[in-house]
SEDODO-929389 format. One line per field, with one value per residue: residue number from 1; residue in three letters; x, y, z of N, C-alpha, C in turn. Coordinates in nm, 2 decimals. Example, Ala and Ser with C-alpha at 12.3 -4.5 7.8 and 13.67 -1.06 7.14 Angstrom:
<nodes>
pos	c(1 2) .
code	c(ala ser) .
n_east	c(1.32 1.28) .
n_north	c(-0.57 -0.22) .
n_up	c(0.78 0.71) .
ca_east	c(1.23 1.37) .
ca_north	c(-0.45 -0.11) .
ca_up	c(0.78 0.71) .
c_east	c(1.32 1.29) .
c_north	c(-0.33 0.00) .
c_up	c(0.78 0.79) .
</nodes>
This chain:
<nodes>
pos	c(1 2 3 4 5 6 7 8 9 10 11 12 13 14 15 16 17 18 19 20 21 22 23 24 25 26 27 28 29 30 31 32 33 34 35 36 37 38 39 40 41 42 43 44 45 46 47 48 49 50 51 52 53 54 55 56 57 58 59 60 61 62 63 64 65 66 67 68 69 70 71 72 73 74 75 76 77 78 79 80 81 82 83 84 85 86 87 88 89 90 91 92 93 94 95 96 97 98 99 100 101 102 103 104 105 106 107 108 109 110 111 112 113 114 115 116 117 118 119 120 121 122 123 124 125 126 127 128 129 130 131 132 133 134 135 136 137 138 139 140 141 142 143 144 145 146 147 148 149 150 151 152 153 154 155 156 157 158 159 160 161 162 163 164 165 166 167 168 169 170 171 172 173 174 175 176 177 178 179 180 181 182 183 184 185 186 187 188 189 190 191 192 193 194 195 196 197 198 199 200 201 202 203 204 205 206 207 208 209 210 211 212 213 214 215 216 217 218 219 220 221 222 223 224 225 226 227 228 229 230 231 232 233 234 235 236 237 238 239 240 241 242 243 244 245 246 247 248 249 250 251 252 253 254 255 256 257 258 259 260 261 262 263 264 265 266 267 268 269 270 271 272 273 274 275 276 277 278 279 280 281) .
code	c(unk unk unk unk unk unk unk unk unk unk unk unk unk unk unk unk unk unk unk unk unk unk unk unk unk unk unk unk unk unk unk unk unk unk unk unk unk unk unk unk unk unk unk unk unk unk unk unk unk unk unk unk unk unk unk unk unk unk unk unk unk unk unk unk unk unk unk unk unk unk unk unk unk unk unk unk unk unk unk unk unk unk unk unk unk unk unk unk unk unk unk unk unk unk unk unk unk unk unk unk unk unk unk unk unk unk unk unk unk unk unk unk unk unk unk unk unk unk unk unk unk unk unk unk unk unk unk unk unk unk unk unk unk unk unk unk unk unk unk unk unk unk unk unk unk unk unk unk unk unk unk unk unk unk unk unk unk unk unk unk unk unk unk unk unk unk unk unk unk unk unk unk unk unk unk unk unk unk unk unk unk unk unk unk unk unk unk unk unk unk unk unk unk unk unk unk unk unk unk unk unk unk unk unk unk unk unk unk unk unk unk unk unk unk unk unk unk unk unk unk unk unk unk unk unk unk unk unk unk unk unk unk unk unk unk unk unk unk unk unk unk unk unk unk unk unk unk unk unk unk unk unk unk unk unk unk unk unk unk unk unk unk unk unk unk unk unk unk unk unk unk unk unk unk unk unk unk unk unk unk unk) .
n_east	c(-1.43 -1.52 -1.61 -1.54 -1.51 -1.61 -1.50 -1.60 -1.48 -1.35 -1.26 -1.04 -0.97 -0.72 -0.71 -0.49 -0.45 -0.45 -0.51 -0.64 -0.76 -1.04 -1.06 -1.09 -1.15 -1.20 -1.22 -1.12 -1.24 -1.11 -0.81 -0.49 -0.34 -0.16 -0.11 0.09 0.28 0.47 0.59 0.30 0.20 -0.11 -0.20 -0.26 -0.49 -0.66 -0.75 -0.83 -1.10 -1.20 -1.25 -1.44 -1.36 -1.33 -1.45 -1.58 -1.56 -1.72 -1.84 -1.83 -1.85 -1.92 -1.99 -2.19 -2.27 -2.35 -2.08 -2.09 -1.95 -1.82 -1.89 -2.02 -2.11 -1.95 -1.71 -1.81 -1.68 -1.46 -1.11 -0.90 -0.58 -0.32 0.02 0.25 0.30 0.05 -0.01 -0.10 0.12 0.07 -0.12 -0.11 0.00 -0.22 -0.45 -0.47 -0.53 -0.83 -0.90 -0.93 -1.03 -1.33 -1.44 -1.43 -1.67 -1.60 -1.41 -1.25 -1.24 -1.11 -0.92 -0.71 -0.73 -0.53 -0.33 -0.21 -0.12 0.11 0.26 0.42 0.38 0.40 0.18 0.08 0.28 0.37 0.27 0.48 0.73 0.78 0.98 1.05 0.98 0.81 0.62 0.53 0.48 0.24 0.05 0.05 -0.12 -0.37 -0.45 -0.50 -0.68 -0.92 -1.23 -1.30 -1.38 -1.26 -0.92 -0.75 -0.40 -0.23 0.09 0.24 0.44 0.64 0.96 1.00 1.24 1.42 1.40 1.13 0.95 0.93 0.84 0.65 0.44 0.46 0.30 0.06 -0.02 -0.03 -0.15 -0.45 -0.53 -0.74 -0.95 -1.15 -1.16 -0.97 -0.69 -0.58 -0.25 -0.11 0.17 0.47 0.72 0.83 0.99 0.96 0.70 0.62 0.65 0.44 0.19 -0.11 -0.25 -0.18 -0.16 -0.12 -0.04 0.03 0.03 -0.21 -0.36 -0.49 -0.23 -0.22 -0.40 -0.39 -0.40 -0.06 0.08 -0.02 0.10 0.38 0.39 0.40 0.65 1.03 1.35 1.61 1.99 2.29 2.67 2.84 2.95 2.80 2.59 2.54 2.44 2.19 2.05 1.97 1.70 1.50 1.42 1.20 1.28 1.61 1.90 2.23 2.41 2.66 2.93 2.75 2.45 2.12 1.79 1.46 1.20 0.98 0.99 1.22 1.56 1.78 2.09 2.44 2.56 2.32 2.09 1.81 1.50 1.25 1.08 1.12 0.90 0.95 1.09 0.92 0.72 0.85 0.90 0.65 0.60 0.82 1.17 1.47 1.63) .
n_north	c(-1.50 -1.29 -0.95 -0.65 -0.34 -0.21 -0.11 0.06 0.14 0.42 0.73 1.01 1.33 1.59 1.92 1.92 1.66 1.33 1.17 0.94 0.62 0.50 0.26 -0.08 -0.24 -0.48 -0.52 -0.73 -0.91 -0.91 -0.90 -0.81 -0.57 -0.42 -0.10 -0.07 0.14 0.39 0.72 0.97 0.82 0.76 0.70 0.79 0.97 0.78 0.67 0.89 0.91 0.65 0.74 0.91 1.16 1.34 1.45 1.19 1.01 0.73 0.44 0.39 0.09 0.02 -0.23 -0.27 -0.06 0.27 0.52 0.86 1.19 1.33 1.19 1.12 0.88 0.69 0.69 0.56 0.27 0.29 0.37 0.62 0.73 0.95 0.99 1.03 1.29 1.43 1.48 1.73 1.99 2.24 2.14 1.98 1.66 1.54 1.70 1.61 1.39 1.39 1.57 1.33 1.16 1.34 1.32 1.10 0.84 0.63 0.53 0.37 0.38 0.22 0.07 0.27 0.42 0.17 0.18 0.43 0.42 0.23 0.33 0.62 0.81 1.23 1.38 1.64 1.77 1.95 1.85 1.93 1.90 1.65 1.36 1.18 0.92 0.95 1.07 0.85 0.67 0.78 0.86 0.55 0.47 0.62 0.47 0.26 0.28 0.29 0.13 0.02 -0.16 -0.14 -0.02 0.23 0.33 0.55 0.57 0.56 0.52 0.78 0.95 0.82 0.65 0.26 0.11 0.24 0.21 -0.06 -0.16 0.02 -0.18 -0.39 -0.35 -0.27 -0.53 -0.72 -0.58 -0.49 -0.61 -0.87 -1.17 -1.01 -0.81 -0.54 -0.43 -0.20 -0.08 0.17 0.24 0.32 0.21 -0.10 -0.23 -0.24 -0.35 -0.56 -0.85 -0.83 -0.83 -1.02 -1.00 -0.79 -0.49 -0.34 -0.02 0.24 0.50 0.61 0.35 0.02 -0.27 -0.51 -0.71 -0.91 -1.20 -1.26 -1.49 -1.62 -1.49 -1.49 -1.77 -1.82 -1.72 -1.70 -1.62 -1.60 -1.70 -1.60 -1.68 -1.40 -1.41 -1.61 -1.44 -1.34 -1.53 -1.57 -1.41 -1.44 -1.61 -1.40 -1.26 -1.13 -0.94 -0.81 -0.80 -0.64 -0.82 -0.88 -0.99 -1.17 -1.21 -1.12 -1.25 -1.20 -1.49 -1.73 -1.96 -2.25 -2.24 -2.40 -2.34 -2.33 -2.31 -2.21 -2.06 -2.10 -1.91 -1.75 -1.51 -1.13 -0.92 -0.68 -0.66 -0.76 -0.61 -0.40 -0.53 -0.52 -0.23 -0.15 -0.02 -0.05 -0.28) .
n_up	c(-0.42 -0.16 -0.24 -0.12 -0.16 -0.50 -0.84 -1.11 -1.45 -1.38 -1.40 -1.45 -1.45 -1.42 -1.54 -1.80 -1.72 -1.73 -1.51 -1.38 -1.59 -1.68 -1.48 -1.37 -1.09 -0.81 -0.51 -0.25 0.04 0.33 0.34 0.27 0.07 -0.18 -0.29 -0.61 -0.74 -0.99 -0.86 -0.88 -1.08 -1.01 -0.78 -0.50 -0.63 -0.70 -0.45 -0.32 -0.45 -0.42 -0.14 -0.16 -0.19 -0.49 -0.73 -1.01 -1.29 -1.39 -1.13 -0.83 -0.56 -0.22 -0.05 -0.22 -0.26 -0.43 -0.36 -0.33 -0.37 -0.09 0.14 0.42 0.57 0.48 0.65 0.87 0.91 0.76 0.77 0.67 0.66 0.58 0.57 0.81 0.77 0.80 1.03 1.28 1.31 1.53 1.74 2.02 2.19 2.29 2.28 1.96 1.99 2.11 1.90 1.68 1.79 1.82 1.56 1.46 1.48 1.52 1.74 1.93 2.28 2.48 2.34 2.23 2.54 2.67 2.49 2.49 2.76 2.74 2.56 2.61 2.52 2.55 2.66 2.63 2.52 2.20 1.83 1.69 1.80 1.87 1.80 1.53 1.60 1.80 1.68 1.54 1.69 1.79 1.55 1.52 1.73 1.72 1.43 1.51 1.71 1.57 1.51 1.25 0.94 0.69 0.62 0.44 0.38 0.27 0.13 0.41 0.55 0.46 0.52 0.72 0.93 0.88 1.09 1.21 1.03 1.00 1.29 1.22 0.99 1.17 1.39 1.29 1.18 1.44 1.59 1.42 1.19 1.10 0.97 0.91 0.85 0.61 0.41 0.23 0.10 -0.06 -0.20 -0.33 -0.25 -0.27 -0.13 0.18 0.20 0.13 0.24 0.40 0.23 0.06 -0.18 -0.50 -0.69 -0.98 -1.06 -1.36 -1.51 -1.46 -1.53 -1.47 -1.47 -1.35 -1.13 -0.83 -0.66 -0.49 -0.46 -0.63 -0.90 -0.85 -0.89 -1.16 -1.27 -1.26 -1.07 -1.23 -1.17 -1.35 -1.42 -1.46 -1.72 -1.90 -1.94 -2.23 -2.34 -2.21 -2.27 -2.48 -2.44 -2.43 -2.18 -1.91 -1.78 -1.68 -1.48 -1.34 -1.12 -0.85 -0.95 -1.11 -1.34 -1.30 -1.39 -1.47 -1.58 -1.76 -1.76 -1.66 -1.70 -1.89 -1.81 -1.75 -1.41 -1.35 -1.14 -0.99 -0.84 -0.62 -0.76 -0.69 -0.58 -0.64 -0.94 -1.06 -1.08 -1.26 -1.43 -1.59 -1.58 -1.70 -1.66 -1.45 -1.24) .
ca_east	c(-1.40 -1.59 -1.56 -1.55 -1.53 -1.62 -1.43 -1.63 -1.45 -1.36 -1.16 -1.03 -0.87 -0.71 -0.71 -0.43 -0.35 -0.55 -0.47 -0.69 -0.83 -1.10 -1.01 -1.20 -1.13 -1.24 -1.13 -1.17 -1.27 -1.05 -0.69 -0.43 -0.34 -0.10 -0.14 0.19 0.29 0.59 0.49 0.24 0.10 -0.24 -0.25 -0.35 -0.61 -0.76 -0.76 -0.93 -1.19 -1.26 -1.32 -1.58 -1.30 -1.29 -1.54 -1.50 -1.65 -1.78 -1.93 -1.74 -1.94 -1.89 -2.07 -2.28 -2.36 -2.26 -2.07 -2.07 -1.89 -1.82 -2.04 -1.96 -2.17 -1.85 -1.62 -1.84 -1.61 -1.33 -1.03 -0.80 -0.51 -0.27 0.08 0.26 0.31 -0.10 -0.05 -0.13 0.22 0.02 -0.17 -0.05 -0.04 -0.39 -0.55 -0.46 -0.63 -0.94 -0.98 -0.95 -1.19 -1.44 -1.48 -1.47 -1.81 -1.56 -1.31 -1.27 -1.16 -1.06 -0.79 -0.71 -0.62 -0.44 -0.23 -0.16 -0.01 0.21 0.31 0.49 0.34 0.36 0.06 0.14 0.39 0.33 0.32 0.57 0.84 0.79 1.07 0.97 0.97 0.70 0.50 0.48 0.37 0.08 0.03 0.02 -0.25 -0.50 -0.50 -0.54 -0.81 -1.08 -1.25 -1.35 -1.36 -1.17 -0.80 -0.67 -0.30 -0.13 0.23 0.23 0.59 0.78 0.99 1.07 1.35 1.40 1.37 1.01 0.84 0.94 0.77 0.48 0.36 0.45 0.23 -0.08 -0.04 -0.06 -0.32 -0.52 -0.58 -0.80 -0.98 -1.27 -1.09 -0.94 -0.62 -0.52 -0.17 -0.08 0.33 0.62 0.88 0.76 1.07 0.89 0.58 0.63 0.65 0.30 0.11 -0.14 -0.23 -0.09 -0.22 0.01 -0.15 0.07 -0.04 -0.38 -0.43 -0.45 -0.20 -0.25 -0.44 -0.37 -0.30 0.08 0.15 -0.01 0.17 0.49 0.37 0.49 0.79 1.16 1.45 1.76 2.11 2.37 2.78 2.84 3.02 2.67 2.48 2.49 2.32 2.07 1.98 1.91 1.59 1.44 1.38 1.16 1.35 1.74 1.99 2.35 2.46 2.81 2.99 2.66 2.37 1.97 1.73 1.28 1.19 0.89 1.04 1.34 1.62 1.94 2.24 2.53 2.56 2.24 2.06 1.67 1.47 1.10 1.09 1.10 0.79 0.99 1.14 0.82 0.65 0.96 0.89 0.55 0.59 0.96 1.30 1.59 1.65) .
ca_north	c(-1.43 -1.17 -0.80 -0.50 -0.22 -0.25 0.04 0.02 0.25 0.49 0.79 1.13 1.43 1.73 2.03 1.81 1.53 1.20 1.06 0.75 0.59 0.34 0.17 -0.15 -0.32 -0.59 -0.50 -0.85 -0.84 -0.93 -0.92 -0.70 -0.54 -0.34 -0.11 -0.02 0.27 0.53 0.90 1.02 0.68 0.75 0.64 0.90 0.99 0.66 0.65 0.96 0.87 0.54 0.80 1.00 1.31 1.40 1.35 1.15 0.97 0.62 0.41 0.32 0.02 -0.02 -0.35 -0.27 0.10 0.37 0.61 0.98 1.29 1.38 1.08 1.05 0.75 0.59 0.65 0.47 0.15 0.33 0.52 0.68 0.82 0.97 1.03 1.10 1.46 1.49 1.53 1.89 2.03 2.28 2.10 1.86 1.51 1.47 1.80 1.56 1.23 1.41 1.57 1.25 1.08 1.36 1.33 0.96 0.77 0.42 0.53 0.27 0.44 0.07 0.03 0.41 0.40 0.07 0.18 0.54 0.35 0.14 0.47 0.71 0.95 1.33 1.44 1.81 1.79 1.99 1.73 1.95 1.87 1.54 1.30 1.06 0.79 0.98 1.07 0.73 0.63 0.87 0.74 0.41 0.48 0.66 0.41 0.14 0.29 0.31 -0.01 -0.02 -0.30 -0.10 0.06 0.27 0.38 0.65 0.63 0.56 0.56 0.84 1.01 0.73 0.57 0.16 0.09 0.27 0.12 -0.22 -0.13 0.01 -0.25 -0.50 -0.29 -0.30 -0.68 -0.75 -0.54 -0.46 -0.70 -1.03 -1.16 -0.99 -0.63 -0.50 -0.32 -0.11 0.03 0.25 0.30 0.28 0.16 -0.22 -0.34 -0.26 -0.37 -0.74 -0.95 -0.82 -0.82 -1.08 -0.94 -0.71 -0.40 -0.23 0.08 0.31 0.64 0.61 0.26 -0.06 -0.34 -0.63 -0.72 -1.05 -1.30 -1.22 -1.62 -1.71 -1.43 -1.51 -1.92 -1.81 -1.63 -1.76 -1.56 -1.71 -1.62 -1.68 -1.58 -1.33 -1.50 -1.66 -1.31 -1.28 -1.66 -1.59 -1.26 -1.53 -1.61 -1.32 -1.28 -1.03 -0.79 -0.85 -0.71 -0.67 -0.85 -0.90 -1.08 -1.28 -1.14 -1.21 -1.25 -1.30 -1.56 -1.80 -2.12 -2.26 -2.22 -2.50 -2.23 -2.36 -2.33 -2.11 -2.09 -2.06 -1.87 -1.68 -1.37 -1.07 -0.85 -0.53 -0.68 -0.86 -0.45 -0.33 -0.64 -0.50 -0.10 -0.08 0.05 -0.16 -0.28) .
ca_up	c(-0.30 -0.15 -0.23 -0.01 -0.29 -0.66 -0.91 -1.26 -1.48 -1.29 -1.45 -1.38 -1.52 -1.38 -1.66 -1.94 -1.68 -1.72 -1.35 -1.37 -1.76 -1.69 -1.38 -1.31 -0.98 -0.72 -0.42 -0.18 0.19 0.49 0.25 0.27 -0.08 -0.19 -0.49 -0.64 -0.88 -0.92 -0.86 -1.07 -1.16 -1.01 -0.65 -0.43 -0.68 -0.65 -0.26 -0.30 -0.56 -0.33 -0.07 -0.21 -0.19 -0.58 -0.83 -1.12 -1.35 -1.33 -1.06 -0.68 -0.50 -0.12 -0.03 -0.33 -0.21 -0.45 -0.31 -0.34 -0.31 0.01 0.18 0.55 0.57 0.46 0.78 0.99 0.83 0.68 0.80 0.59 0.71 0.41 0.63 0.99 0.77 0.84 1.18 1.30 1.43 1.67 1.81 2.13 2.15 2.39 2.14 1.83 2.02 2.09 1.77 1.59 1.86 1.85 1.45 1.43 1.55 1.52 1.84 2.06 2.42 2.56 2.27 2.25 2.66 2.65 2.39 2.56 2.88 2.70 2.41 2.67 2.50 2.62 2.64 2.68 2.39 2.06 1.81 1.60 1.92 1.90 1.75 1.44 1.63 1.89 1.57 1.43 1.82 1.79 1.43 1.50 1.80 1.60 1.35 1.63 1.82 1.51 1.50 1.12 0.86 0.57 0.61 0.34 0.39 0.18 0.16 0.54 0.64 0.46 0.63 0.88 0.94 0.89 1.25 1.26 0.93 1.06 1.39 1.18 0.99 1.26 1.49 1.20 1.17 1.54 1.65 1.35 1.13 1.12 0.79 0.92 0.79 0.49 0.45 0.15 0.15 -0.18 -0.24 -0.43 -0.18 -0.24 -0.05 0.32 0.21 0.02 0.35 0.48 0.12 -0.01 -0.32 -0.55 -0.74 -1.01 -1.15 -1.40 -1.60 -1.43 -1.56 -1.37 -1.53 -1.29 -1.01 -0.85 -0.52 -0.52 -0.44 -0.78 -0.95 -0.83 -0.91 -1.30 -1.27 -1.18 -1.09 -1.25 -1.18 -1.36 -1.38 -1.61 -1.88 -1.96 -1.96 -2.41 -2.38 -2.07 -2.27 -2.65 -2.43 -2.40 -2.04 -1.90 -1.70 -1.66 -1.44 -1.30 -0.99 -0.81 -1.09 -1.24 -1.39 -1.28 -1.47 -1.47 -1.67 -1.70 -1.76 -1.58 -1.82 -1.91 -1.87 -1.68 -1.32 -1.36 -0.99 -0.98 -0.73 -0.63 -0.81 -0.61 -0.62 -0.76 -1.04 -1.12 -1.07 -1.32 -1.59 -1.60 -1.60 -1.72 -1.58 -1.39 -1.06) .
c_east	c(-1.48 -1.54 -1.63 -1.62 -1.51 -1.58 -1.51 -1.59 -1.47 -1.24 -1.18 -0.91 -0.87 -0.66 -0.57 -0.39 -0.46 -0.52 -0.52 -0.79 -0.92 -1.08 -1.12 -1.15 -1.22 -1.14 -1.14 -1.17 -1.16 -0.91 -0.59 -0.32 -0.23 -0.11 0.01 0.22 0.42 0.49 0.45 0.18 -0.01 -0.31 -0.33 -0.50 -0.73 -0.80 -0.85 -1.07 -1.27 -1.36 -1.43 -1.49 -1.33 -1.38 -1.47 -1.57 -1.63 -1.84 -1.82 -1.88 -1.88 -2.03 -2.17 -2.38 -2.29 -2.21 -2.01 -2.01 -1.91 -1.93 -1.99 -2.02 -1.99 -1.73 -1.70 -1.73 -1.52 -1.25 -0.92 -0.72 -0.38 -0.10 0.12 0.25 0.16 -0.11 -0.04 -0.03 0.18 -0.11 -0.08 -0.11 -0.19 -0.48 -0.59 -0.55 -0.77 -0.98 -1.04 -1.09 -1.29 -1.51 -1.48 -1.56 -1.73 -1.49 -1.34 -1.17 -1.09 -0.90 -0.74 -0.62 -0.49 -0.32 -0.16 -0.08 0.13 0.32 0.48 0.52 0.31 0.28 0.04 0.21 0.33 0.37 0.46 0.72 0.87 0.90 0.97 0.93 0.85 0.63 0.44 0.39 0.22 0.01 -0.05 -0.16 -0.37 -0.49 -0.57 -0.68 -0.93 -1.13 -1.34 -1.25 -1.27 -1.06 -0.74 -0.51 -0.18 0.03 0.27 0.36 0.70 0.84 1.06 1.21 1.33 1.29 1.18 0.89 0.85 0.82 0.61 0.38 0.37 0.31 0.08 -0.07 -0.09 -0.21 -0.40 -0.59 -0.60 -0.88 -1.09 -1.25 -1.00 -0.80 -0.58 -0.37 -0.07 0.11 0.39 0.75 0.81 0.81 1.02 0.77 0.56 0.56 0.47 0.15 0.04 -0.18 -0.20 -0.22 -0.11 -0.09 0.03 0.01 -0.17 -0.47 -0.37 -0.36 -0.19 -0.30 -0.46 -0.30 -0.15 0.14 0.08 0.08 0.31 0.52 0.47 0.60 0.89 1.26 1.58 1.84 2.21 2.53 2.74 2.89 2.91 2.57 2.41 2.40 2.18 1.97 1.87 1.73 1.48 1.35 1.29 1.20 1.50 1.85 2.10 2.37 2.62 2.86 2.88 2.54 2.22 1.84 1.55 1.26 1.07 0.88 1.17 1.47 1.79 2.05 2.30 2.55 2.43 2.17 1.88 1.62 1.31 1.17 1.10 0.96 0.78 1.01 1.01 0.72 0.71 0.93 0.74 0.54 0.70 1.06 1.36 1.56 1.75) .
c_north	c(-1.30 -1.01 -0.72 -0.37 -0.28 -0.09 -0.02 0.17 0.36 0.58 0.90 1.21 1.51 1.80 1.89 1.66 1.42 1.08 0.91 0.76 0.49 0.30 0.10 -0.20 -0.37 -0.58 -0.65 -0.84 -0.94 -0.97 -0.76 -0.63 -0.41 -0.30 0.00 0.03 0.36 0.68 0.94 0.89 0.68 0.67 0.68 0.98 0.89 0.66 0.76 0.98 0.76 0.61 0.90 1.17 1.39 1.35 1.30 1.10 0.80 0.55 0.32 0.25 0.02 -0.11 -0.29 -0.15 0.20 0.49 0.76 1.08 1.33 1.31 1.05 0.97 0.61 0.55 0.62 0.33 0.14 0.43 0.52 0.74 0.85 0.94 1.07 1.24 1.52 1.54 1.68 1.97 2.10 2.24 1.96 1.71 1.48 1.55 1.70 1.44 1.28 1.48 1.45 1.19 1.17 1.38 1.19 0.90 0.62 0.44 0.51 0.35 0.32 0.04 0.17 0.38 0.29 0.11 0.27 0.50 0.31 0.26 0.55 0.81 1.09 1.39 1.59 1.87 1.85 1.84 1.78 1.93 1.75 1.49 1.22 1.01 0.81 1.02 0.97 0.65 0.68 0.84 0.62 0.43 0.53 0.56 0.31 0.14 0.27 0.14 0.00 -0.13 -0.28 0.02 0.11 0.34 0.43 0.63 0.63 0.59 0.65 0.92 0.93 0.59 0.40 0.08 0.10 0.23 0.01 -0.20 -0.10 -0.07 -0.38 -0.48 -0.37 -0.43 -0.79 -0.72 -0.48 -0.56 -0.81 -1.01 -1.12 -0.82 -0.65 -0.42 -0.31 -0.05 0.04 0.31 0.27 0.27 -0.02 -0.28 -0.39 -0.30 -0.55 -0.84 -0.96 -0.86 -0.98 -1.04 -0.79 -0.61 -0.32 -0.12 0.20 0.39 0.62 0.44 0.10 -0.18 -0.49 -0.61 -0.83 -1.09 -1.29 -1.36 -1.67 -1.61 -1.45 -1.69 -1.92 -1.76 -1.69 -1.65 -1.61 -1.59 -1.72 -1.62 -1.52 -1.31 -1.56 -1.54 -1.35 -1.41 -1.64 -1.48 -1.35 -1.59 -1.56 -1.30 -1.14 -0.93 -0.87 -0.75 -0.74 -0.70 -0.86 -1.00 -1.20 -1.18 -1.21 -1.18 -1.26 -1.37 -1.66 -1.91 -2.12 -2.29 -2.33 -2.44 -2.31 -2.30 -2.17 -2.14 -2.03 -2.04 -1.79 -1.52 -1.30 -0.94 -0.69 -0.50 -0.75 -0.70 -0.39 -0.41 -0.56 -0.35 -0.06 0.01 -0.07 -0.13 -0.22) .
c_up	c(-0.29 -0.18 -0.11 -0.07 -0.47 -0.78 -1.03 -1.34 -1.49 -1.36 -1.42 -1.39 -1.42 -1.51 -1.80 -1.87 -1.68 -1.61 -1.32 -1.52 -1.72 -1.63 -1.37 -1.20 -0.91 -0.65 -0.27 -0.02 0.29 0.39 0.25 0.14 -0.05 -0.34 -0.50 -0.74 -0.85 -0.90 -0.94 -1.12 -1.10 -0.85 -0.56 -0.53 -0.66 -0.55 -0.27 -0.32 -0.44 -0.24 -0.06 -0.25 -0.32 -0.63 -0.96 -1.19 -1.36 -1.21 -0.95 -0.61 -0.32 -0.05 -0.08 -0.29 -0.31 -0.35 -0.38 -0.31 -0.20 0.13 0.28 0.58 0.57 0.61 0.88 0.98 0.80 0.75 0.69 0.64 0.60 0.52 0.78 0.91 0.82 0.96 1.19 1.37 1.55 1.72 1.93 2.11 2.19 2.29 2.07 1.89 2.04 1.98 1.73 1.68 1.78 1.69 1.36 1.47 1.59 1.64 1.91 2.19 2.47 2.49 2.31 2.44 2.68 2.62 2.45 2.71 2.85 2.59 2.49 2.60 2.53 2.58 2.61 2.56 2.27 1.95 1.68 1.68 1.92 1.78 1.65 1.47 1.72 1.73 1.54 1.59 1.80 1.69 1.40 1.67 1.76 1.50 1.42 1.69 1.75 1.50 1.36 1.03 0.73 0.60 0.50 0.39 0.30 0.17 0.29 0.61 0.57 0.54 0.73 0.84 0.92 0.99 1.29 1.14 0.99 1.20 1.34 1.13 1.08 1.35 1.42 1.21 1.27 1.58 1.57 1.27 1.14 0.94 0.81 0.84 0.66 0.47 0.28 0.17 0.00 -0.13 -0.32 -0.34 -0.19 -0.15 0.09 0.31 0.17 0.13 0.38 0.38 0.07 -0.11 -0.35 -0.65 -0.83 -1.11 -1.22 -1.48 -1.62 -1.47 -1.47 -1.46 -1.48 -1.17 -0.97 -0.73 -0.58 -0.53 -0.63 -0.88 -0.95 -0.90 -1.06 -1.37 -1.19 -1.18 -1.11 -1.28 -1.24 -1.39 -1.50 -1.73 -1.93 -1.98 -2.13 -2.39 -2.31 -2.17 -2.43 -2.60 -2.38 -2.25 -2.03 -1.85 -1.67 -1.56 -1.36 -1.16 -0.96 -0.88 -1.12 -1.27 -1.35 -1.40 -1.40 -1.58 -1.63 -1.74 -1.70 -1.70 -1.79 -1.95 -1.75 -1.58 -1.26 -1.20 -1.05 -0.85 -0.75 -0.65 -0.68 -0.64 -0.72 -0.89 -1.10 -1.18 -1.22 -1.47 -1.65 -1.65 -1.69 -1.65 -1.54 -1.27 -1.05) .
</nodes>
């Protein structure tokens, strides 16, 4: 499979904190990746590192170009946007669209107006006035309008209610991506993210512990439930992650296991995250 961006250990301290050890990665082109970590596991460092923001030490490839601190060469291709908190509360909604135009070379005016018809966006409006739900509008239009081949997204929906992640990455899926683009999107909520994700990325205390098509990852893992009068036996084959349900108990496991009226099922990507880093569902 083709790559996009190539990480060859790639590490990076702040004064006692070792935020990333050695990261190698293969990042693959037109796939939409999720790299998942709790807080403090090394995410936003990375995203930053990718983007030339921090230095660090080893060697970042983009289509086999190093890249360098502070290298705007790169957002011809790439947008990064970290948060709706980025947006600029004083500034107005029309301000905030031509900033972002007049420091992007990628902003497409054709998508950009389209979008602004359809938004009922006030123009006029401070964007610190505006409701969530009008942030994540304005949000989702700046991401829309740039026409590059690599999307990184920070933590993109906190803050927002159900109702307006759903809408968000529905939005991205519709009108963003094809397999000619790339999408990045770094969190620790996996629950909103699972559906949209072809491969997986789990990075903890700076170091990466898998990276992998989520459908073959999931290919070796089963989730068995069973009541919870069978728990002490389900537990005799040491499963990988175990935990309490409404009177039965579930389990990861990577064979299908002969417990009595035991039910098998496809992992879920959290508990497969949790087998791997540690802690309970």
């Amino acid at each position: 499979m083709e790559s996009i961006m190539e990480i060859k250990g790639v590490s990076k301290r702040f004064k006692n904190v070792q935020a990333l050890d050695k990261v190698d990665l293969s990042i693959p082109k037109g796939r939409i990746i999720g790299l998942l970590g709790k807080n403090g596991a090394g995410k936003s460092t990375l995203m930053r590192c990718r983007l030339g923001f921090l230095k660090y030490e080893g060697e970042i490839l983009y289509h086999g170009r190093p890249i360098g601190q502070n290298d705007n060469r790169l957002f011809e291709n790439i947008a990064f946007i970290p948060d709706v908190s980025a947006l600029d509360d004083r500034l107005t909604v029309q301000q905030t669209i031509s900033y972002i135009k007049g420091v992007n070379p990628c902003w497409n005016d054709r998508k950009a107006d389209a979008m602004l018809l359809k938004s009922e966006l006030p123009l006029k409006q401070k964007v610190k006035t505006l409701s969530k739900g009008m942030k994540t509008k304005l949000y989702l239009l700046i991401v829309l309008s740039l026409d590059v081949e690599f999307l990184l997204l920070d933590e993109p929906t906190i803050g927002l209610d159900i109702v307006f992640r759903k809408e968000f990455f529905n939005t991205i899926l519709g009108d963003f991506f094809d397999e000619s683009k790339t999408i990045l999107v770094s969190t620790h909520q996996v629950d909103e993210v699972e559906h949209i994700l072809q491969d997986i990325i789990f990075i903890d205390k700076g170091r990466i512990l898998l990276s992998e098509d989520i459908e073959a990852l999931k290919s070796r893992y089963l989730e068995v439930k069973v009541p919870r009068e069978y728990a002490a036996e389900l537990k005799k084959h040491n499963p990988l992650q175990i935990w309490e349900g409404l009177g039965c108990v579930h389990a990861l496991v990577n064979q299908k296991l002969d417990l009595p009226n035991a039910e098998h099922g496809v992992p879920q990507l959290k508990d497969l995250f949790l087998a791997k880093v540690g802690g309970e569902s």
